[in-house]
C-alpha positions as CSV (number, residue, x, y, z in Angstrom):
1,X,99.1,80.7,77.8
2,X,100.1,82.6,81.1
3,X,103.2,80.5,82.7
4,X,103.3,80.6,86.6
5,X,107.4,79.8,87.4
6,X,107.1,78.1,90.1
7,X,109.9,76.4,93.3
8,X,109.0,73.1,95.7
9,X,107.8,75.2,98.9
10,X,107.6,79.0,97.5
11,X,104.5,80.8,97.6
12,X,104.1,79.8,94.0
13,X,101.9,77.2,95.2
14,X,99.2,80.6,96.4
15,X,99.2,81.7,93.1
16,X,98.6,78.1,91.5
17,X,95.7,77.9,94.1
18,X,94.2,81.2,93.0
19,X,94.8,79.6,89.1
20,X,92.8,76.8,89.8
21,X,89.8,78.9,91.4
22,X,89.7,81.2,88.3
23,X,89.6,78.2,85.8
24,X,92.5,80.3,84.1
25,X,94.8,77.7,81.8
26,X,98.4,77.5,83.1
27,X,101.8,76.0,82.4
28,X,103.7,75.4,85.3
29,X,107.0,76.1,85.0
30,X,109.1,74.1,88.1
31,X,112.4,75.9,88.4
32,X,115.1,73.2,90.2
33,X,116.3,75.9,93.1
34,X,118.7,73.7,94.3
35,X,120.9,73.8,91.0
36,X,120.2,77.3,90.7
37,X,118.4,77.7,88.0
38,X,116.4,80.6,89.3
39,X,119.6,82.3,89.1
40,X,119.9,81.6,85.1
41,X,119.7,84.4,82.8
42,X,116.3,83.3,81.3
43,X,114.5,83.1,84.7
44,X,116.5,86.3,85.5
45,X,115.0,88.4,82.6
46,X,111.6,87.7,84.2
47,X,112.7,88.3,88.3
48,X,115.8,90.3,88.2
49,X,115.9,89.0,92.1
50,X,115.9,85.5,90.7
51,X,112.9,84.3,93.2
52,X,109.8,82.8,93.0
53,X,106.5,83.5,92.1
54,X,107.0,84.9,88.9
55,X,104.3,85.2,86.0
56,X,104.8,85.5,82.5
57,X,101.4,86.6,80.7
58,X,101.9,87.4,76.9
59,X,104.2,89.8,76.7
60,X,104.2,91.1,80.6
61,X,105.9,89.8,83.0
62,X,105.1,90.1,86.8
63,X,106.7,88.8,90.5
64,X,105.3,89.2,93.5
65,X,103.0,86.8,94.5
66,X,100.4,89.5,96.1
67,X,101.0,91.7,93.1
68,X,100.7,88.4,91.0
69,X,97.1,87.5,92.9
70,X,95.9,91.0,92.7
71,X,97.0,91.1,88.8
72,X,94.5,87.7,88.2
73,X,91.9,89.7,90.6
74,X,91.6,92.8,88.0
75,X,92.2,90.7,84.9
76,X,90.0,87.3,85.4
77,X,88.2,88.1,88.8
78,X,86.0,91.5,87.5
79,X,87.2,93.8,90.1
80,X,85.9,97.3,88.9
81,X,85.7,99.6,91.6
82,X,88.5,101.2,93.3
83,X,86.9,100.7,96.9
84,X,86.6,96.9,96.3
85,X,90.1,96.8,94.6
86,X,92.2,98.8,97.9
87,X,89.8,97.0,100.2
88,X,91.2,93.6,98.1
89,X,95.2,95.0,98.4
90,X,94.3,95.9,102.3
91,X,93.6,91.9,103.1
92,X,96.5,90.9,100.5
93,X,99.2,92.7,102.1
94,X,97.8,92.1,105.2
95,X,98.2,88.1,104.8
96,X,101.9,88.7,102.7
97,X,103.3,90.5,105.7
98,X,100.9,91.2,108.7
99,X,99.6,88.1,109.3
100,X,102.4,86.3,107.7
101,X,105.4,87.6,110.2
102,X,103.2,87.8,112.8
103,X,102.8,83.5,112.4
104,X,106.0,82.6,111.2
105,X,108.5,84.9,112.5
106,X,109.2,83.4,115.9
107,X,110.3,86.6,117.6
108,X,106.9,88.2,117.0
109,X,104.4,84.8,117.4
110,X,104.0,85.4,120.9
111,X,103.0,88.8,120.8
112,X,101.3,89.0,117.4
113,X,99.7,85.9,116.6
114,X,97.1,85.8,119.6
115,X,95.8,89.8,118.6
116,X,95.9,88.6,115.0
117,X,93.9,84.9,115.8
118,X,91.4,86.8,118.1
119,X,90.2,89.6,115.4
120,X,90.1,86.7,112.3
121,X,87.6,84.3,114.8
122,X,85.9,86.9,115.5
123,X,85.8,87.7,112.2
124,X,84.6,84.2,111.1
125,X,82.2,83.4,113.3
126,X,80.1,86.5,111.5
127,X,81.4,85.8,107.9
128,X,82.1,82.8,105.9
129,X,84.6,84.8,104.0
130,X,87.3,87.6,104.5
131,X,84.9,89.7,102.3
132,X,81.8,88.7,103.5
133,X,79.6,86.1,101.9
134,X,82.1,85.3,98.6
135,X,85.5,83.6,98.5
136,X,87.6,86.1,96.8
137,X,91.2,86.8,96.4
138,X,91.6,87.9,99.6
139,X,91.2,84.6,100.9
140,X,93.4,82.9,99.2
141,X,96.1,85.6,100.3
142,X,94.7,85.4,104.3
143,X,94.0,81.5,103.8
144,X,97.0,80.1,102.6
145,X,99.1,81.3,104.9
146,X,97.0,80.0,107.8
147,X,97.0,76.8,105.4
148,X,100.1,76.5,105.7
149,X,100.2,76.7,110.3
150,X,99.7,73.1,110.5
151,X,102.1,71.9,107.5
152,X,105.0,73.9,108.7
153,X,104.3,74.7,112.4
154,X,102.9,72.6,115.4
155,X,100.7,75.7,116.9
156,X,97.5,74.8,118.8
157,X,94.9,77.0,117.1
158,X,91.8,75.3,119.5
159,X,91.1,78.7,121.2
160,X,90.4,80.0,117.3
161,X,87.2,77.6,116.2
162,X,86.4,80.2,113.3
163,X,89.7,80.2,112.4
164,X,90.2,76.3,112.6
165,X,86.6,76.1,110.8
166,X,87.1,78.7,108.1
167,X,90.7,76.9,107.4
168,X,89.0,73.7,106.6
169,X,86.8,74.7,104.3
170,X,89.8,76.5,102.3
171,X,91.5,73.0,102.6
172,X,88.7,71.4,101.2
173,X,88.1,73.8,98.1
174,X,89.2,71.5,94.7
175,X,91.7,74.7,93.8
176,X,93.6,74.4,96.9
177,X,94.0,70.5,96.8
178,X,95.0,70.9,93.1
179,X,98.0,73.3,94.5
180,X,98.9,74.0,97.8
181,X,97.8,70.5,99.1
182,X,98.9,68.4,96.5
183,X,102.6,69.3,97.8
């Protein structure tokens, strides 16, 4: 069974959420970051960098949780094509740093985040997903981090209804309340 090792508030809790979408079976592993045990030999044979996400699948081993998301893409998700799969990576990496420092790094909010908020409701009020019409990867990388605006920031998002809209129906999908809302 794949183990998913896993902190209280790391971005384990995006790949749990994209767990519970594929109906993959699990074992949470909850490392105690506050004693250290993420910097432990055993955890360190799996993350060299001792930090969190890490997977353990089999025999392979994998950290990163965009690498980790698009890893459960290819493997449980079907993703065949090599234009779906960079178009996939493109919106991954995009929500892992793009949209991700441009929210939550305060230097760059005020610059970044109203470009960023404009082209994603724009975005949304065409499309009920990143990819179109079906909730792939790609949202859970884009939609967790705007998931995670109102638990860790006090941002008014009203000028963004597609935004505001799109984020509540990723709050209201049973794999998200089964991981990144059950925290």
């Amino acid at each position: 069974m794949l183990k998913l090792y896993a902190g209280a508030r790391s971005r384990a809790s995006i790949v749990q959420w994209y767990l519970e979408e594929l109906s993959v079976p699990y074992e949470l592993v909850m490392l105690d970051m506050a004693t250290g045990e993420h910097r432990q030999d055993a955890f360190l044979a799996i993350n060299p960098f001792g930090k969190v996400p890490a997977i353990v699948d089999g025999d392979f081993k994998l950290w990163e949780s965009g690498a980790i998301l698009m890893y459960l893409a290819e493997k449980h998700a079907g993703i065949t094509s090599v234009e779906t799969r960079a178009v996939l990576n493109q919106w991954v990496l995009f929500g892992n740093s793009t949209l991700a420092t441009g929210v939550f790094i305060e230097a760059s909010r005020e610059k970044e985040m109203p470009r960023l908020m404009t082209a994603l409701n724009n975005m949304f009020e065409k499309q009920p997903f990143i990819m179109g019409d079906e909730f792939t990867v790609a949202d859970v990388a884009v939609g967790s981090i705007l998931c995670y605006i109102p638990i860790m920031l006090q941002l008014d998002l009203s000028a963004y209804p597609a935004v505001l809209d799109y984020m509540k129906r990723m709050t209201e999908r049973d794999g998200f309340k089964k991981s990144i809302g059950a925290r």
